[in-house]
C-alpha positions in Angstrom: 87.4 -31.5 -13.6 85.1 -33.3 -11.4 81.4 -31.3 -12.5 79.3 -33.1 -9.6 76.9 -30.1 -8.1 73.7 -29.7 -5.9 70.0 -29.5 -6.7 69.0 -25.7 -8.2 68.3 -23.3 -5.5 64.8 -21.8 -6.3 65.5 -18.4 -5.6 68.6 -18.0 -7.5 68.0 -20.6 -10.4 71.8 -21.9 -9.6 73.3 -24.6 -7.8 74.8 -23.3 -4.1 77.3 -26.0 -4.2 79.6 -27.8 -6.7 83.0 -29.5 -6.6 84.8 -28.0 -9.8 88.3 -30.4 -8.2 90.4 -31.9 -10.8 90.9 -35.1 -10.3 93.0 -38.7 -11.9 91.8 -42.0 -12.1 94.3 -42.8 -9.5 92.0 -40.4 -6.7 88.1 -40.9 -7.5 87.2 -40.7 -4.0 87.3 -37.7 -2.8 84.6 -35.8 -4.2 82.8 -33.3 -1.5 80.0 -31.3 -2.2 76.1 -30.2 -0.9 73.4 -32.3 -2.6 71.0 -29.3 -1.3 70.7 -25.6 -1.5 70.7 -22.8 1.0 67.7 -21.8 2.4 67.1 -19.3 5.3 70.8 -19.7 5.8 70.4 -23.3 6.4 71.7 -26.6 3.9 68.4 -28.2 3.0 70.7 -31.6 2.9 72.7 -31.7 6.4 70.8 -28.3 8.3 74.4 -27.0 8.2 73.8 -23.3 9.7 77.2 -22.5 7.9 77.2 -21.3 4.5 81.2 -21.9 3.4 80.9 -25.2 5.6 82.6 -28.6 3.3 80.3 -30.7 1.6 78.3 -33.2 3.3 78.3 -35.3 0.8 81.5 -38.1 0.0 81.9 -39.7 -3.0 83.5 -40.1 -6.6 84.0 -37.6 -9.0 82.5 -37.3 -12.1 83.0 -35.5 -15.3 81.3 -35.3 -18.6 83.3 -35.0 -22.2 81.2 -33.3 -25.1 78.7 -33.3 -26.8 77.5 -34.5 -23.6 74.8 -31.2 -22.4 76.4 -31.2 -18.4 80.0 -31.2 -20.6 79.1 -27.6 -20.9 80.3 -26.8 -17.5 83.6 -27.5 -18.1 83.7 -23.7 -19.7 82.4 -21.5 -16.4 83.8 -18.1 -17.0 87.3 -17.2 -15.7 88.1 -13.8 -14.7 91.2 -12.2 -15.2 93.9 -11.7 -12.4 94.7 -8.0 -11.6 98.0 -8.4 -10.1 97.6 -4.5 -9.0 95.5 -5.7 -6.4 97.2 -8.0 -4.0 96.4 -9.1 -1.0 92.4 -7.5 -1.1 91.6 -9.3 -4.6 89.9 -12.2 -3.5 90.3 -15.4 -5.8 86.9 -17.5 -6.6 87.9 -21.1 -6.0 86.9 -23.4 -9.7 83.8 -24.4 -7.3 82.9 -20.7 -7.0 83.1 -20.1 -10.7 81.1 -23.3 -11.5 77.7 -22.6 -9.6 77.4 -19.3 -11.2 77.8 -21.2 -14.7 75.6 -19.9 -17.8 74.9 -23.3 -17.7 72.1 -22.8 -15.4 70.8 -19.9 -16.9 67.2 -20.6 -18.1 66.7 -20.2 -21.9 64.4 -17.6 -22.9 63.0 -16.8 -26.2 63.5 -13.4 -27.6 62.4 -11.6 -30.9 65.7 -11.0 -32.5 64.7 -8.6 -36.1 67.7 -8.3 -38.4 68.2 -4.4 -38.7 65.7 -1.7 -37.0 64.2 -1.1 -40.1 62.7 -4.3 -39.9 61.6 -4.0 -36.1 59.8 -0.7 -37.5 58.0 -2.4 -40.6 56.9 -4.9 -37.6 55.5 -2.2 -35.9 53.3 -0.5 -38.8 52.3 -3.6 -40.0 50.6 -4.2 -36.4 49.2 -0.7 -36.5 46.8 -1.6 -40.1 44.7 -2.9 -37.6 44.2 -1.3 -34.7 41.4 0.9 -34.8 41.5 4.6 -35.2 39.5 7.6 -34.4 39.2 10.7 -36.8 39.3 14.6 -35.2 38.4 16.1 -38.3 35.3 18.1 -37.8 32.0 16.6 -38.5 33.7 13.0 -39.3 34.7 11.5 -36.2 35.0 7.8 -37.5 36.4 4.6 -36.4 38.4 3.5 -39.1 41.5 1.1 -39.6 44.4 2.3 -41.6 44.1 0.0 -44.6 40.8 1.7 -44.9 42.1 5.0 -45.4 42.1 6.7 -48.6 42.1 10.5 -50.3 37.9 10.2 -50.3 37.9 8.1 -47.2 36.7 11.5 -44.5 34.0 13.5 -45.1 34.4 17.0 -43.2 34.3 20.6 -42.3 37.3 22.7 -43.6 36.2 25.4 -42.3 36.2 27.0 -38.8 32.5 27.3 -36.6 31.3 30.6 -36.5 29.0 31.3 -32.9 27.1 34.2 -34.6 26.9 37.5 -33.2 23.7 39.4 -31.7 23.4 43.4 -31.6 22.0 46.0 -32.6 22.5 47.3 -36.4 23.4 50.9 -36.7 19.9 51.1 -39.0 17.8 50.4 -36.1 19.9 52.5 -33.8 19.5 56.0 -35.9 15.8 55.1 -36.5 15.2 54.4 -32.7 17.1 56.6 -31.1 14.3 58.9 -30.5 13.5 56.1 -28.2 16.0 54.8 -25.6 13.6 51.8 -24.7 14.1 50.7 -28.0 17.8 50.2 -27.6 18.1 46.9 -25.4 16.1 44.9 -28.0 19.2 42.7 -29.7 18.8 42.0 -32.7 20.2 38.7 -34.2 23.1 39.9 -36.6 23.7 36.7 -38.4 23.4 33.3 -36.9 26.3 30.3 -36.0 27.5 28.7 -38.9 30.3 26.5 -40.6 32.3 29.2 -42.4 32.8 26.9 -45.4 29.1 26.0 -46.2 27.0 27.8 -43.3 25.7 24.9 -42.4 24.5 23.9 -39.0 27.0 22.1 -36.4 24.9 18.8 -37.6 25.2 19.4 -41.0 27.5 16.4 -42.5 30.6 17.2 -44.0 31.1 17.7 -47.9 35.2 18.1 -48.2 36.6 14.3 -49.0 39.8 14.3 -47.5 42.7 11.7 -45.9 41.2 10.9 -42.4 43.7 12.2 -39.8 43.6 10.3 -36.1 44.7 8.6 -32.7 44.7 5.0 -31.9 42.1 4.1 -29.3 
């Protein structure tokens, strides 16, 4: 099979034009094919404004026998005949098939893990260093994960309490004599953490595992 094809259209990353004729010795010479691709719906080689038109270019076939690399297009994919079909299945001509070859596929690395349980243990291990964020109360450090531990976050466990201003029922027996005396507020107890009554300043005491988001 004669593997002779033209240059690699740009756009598609495949030849537009091949031979794919089998050939003897006995007839070398009758090899037709573009050199060029198709662009704007012109040959680059001849300016054909016909797509299908027959290859400009006359010569002698060639083939290639493995391990050589162009050997390779000697196995374009076949499809299989439907015979259901008839007359509206169109047959690809061995031409056809061959400028759509893997061949000219472009080779492109990709990460291939064994199982997804290793894709996963990928994954974590990227995330021991990307830095972290605590939303415990009070703590609110940038950490890494390797850096966490049971002692590593210092916080509130308790909830903040906003106080509460009124007047205690004391005052209000004691004073009621005087109505004036009722719209003085009196400060009932004032905004606390409920697990030490600290200030919202005050630093946490409760060592704990620091709990976040990734930045």
């Amino acid at each position: 099979m004669c593997v002779n094809h033209g240059n690699i259209n740009p756009r598609t990353q495949h030849p537009d034009s091949a031979c794919g004729s089998y050939f003897t010795l006995n007839d070398q010479e009758s090899c037709k094919f573009h050199p060029g691709f198709v662009k704007h719906s012109t040959w680059t080689c001849c300016n054909s404004g016909k797509e299908l038109v027959e290859g400009c270019q006359k010569g002698k076939h060639f083939t290639a026998s493995w391990p050589d690399e162009i050997a390779k297009l000697n196995f374009y994919p076949k499809p299989l005949d439907n015979p259901g079909l008839g007359e509206n299945y169109k047959n690809f001509s061995v031409s056809q098939l061959i400028i759509k070859c893997d061949f000219f596929k472009p080779i492109k690395q990709y990460d291939n893990p064994v199982t997804k349980l290793e894709l996963l243990k990928l994954k974590r291990e990227k995330e021991k260093d990307e830095p972290r964020y605590c939303l415990r109360w009070a703590c609110e450090k940038i950490y890494k994960n390797t850096q966490n531990h049971n002692r590593a976050c210092l916080c509130h466990s308790g909830k903040w309490d906003h106080g509460s201003t009124g007047t205690k029922l004391v005052n209000f027996v004691k004073d009621f004599a005087d109505p004036k005396s009722l719209e003085k507020n009196s400060i009932l107890w004032h905004p606390h953490w409920t697990c030490c009554r600290g200030s919202w300043d005050s630093p946490g005491k409760k060592k704990i595992f620091n709990i976040s988001i990734r930045m």
